[in-house]
ROSE-4610 file (N, C-alpha, C; in Angstrom, 1 decimal, always signed):
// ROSE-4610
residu = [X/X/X/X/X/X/X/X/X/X/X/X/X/X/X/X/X/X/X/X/X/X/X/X/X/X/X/X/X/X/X/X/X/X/X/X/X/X/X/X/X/X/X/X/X/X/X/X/X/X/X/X/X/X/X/X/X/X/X/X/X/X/X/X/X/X/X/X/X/X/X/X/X/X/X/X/X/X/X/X/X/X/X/X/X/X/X/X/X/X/X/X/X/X/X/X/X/X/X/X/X/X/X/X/X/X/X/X/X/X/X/X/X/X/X/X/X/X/X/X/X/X/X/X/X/X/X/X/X/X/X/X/X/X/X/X/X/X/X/X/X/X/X/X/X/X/X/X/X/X/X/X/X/X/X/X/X/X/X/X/X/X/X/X/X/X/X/X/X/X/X/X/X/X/X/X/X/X/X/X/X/X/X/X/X/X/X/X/X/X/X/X/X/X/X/X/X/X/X/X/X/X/X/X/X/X/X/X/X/X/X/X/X/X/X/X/X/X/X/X/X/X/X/X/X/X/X/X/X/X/X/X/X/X/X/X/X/X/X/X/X/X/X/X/X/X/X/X/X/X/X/X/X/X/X/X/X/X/X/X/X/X/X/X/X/X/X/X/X/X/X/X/X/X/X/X/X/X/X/X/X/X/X/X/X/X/X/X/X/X/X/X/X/X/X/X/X/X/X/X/X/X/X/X/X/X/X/X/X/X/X/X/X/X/X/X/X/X/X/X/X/X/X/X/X/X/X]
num = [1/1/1/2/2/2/3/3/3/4/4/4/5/5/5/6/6/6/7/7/7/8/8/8/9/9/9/10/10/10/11/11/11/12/12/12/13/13/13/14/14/14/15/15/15/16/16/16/17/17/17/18/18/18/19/19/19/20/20/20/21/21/21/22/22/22/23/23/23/24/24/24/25/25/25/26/26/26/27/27/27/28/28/28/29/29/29/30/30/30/31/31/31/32/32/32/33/33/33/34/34/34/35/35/35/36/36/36/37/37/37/38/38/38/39/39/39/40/40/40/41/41/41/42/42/42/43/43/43/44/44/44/45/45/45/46/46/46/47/47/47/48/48/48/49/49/49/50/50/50/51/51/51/52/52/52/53/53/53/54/54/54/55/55/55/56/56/56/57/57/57/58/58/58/59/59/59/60/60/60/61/61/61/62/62/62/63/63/63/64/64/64/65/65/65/66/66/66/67/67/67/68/68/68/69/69/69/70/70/70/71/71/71/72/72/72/73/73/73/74/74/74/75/75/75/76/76/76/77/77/77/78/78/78/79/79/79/80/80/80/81/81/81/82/82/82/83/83/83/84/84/84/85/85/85/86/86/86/87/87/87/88/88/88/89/89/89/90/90/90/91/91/91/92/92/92/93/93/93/94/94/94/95/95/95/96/96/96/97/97/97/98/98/98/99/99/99/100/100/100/101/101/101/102/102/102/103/103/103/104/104/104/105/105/105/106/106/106/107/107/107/108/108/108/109/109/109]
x = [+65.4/+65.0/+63.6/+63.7/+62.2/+61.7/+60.3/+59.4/+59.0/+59.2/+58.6/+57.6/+56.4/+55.3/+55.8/+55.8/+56.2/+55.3/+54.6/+53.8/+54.6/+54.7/+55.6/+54.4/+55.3/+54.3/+54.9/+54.7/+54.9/+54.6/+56.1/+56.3/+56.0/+55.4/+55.2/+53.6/+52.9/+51.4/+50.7/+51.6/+51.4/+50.3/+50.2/+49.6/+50.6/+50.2/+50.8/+51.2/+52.1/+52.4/+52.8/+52.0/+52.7/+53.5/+54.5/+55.7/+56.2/+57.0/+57.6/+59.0/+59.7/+61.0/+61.8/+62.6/+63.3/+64.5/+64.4/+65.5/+66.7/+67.7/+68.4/+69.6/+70.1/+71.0/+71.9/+73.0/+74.0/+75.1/+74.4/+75.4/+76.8/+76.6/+78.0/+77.2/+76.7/+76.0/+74.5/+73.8/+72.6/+72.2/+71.2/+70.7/+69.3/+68.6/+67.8/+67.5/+66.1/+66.2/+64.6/+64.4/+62.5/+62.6/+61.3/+61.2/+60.1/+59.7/+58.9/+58.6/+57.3/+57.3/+58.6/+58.8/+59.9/+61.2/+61.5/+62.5/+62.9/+64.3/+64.5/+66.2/+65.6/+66.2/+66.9/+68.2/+68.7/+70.2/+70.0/+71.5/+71.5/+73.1/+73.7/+75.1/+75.1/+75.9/+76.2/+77.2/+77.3/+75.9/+75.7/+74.8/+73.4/+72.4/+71.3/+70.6/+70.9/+70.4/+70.9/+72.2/+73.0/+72.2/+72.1/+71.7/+70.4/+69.3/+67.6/+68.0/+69.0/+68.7/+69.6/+70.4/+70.5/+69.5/+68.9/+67.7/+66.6/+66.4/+65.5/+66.1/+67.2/+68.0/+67.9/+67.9/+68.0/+66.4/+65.4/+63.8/+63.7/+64.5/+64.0/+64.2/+65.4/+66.0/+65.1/+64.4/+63.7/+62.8/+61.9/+60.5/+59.9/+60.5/+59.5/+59.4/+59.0/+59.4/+58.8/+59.9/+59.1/+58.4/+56.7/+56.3/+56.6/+57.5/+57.9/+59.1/+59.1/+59.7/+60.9/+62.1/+62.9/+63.2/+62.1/+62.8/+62.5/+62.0/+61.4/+62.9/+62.9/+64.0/+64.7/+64.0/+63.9/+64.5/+64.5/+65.0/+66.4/+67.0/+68.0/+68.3/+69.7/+69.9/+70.8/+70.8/+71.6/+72.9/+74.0/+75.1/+74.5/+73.5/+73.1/+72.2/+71.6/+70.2/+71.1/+72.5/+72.9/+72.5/+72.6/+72.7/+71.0/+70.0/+68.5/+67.8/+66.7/+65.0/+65.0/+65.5/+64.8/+65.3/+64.7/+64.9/+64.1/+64.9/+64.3/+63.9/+62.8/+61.9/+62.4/+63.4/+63.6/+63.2/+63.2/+62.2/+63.6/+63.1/+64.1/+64.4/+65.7/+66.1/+65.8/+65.4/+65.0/+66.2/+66.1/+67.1/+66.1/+66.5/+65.4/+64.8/+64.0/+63.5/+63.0/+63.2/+63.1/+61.3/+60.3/+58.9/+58.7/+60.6/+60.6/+60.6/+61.0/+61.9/+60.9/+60.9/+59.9/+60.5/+59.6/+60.5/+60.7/+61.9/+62.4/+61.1/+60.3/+59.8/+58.0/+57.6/+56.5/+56.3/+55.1/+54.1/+53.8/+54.5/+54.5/+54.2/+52.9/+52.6/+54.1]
y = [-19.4/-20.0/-19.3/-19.3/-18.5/-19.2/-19.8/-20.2/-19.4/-19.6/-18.9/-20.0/-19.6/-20.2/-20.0/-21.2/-20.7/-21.9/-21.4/-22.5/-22.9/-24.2/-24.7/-25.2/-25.4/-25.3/-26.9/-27.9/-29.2/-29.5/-29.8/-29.8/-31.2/-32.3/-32.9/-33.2/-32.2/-32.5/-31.0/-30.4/-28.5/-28.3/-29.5/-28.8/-28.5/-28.0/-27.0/-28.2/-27.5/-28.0/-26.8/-26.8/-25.6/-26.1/-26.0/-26.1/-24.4/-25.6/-24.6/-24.5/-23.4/-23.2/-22.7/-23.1/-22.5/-21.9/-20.5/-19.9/-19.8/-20.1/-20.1/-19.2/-18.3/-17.2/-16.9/-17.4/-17.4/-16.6/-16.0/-14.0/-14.5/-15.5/-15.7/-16.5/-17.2/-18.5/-17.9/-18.1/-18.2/-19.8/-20.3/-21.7/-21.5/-22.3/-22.8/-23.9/-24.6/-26.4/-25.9/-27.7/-27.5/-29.1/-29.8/-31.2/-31.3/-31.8/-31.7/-33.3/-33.6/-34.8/-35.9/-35.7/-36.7/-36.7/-35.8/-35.5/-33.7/-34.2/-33.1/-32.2/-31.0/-29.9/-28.9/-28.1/-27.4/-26.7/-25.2/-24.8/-23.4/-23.3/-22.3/-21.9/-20.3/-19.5/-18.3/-17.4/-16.3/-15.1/-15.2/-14.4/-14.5/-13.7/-14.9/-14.9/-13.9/-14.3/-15.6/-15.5/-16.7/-18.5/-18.4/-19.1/-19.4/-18.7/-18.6/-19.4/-19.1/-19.4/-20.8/-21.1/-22.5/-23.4/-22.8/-23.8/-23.8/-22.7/-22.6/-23.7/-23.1/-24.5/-26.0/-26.5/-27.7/-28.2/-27.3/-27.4/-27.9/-27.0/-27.2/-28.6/-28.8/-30.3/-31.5/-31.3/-32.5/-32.2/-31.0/-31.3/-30.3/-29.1/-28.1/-26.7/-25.6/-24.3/-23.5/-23.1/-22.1/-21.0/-20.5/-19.4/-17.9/-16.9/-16.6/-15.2/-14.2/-13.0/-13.6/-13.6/-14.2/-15.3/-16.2/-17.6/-17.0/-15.3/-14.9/-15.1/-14.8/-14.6/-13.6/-12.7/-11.1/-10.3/-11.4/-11.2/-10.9/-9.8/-9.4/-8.2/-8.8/-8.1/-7.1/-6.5/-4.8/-4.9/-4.5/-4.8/-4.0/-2.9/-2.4/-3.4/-4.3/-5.3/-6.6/-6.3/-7.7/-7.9/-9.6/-9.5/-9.0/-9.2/-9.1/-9.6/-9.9/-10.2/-10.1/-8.9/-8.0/-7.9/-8.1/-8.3/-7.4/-7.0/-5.9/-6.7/-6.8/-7.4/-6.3/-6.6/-5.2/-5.7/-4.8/-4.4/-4.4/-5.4/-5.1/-3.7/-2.9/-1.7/-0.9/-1.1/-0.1/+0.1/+0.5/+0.4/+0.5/-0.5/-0.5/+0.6/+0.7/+1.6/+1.0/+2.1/+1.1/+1.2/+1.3/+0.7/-1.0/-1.3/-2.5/-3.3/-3.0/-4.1/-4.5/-6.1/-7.1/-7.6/-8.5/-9.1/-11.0/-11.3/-13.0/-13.8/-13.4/-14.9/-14.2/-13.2/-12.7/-13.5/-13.9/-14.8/-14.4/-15.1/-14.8/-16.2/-16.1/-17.2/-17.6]
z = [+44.9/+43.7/+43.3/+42.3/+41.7/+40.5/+40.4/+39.9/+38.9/+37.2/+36.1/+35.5/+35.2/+34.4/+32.8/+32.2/+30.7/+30.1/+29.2/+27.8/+26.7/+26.4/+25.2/+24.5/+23.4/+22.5/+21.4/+21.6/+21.4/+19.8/+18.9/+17.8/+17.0/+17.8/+17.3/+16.9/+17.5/+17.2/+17.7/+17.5/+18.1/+18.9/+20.4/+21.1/+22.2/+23.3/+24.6/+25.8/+26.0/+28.0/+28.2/+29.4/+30.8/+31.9/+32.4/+32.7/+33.5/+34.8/+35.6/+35.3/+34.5/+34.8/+36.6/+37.1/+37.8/+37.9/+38.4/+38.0/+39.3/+39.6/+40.7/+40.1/+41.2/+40.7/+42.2/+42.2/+43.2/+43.6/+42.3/+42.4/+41.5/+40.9/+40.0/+38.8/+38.6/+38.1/+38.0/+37.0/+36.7/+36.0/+36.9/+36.1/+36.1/+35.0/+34.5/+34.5/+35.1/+35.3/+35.0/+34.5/+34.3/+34.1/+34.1/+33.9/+33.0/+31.7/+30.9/+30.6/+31.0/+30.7/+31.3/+32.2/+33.2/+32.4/+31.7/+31.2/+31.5/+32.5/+33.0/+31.7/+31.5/+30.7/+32.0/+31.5/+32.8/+31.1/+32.7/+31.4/+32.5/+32.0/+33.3/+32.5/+33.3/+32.6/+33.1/+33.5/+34.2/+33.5/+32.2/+31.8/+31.5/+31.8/+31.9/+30.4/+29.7/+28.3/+28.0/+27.8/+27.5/+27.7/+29.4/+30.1/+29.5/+29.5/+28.6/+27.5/+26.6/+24.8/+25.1/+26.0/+26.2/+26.5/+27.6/+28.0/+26.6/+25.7/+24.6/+23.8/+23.3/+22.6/+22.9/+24.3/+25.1/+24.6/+25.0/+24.8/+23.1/+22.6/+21.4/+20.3/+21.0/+20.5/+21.0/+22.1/+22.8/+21.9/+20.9/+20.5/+21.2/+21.8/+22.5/+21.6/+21.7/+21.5/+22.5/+23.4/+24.3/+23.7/+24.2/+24.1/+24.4/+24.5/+25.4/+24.4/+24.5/+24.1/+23.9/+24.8/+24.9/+23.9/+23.5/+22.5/+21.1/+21.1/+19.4/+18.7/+17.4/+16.5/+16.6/+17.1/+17.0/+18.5/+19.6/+20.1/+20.8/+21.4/+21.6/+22.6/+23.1/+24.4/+24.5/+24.7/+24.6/+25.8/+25.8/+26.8/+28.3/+28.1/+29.1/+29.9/+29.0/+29.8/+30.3/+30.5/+30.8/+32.1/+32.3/+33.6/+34.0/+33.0/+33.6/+32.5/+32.8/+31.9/+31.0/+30.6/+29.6/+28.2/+27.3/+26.1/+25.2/+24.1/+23.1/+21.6/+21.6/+20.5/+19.1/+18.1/+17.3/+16.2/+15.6/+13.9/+12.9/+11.6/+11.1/+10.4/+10.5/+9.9/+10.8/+11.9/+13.2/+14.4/+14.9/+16.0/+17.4/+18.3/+19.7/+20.0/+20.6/+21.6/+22.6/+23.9/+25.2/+25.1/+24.2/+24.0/+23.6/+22.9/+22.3/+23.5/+24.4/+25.8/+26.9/+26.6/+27.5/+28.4/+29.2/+29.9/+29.1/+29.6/+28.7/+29.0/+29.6/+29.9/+29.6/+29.2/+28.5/+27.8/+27.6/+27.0/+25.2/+24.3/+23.5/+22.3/+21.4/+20.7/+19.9]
């Protein structure tokens, strides 16, 4: 299991909680679990983009927005980056460049 530091960003009075996601990966299954305020959020999925924009989604309905590359608009994952981190932050009318590609959980206002 592995411990990610992520900052939300709290929509009902836009101040911050820091929050531990964890990531557990079983070589079939990727999950996502976090507890925010005694309310526990989780989301799982062979892919781990997939898996991230569930848990973003899950966050976001409670009243959160993760900080974080990965939860931008703009973000998107290439069939090559499956199955990892990394996400390509793209420009509209541009096409990636691997200068665009962060990692999902980069700290992003």
């Amino acid at each position: 299991m592995e411990d990610i530091a992520v900052r939300l960003k709290r929509l009902n009075d836009t101040g911050y909680t820091d929050i531990t996601v964890w990531l557990k990966d079983d070589g079939n299954t990727i999950a996502f679990s976090t507890n925010v305020e005694g309310k526990e959020y989780s989301s799982e999925n062979e892919d781990t983009f997939t898996a991230f924009k569930m848990l973003k989604d899950e966050l976001l309905s409670g009243g959160y927005k993760m900080c974080c590359a990965g939860a931008m608009e703009n973000a998107v994952q290439s069939g090559m980056m499956a199955g990892s981190d990394r996400v390509y932050l793209i420009k509209e009318g541009e096409k990636p460049k691997p200068s665009d590609a962060v990692g999902m959980f980069d700290y992003m206002e």
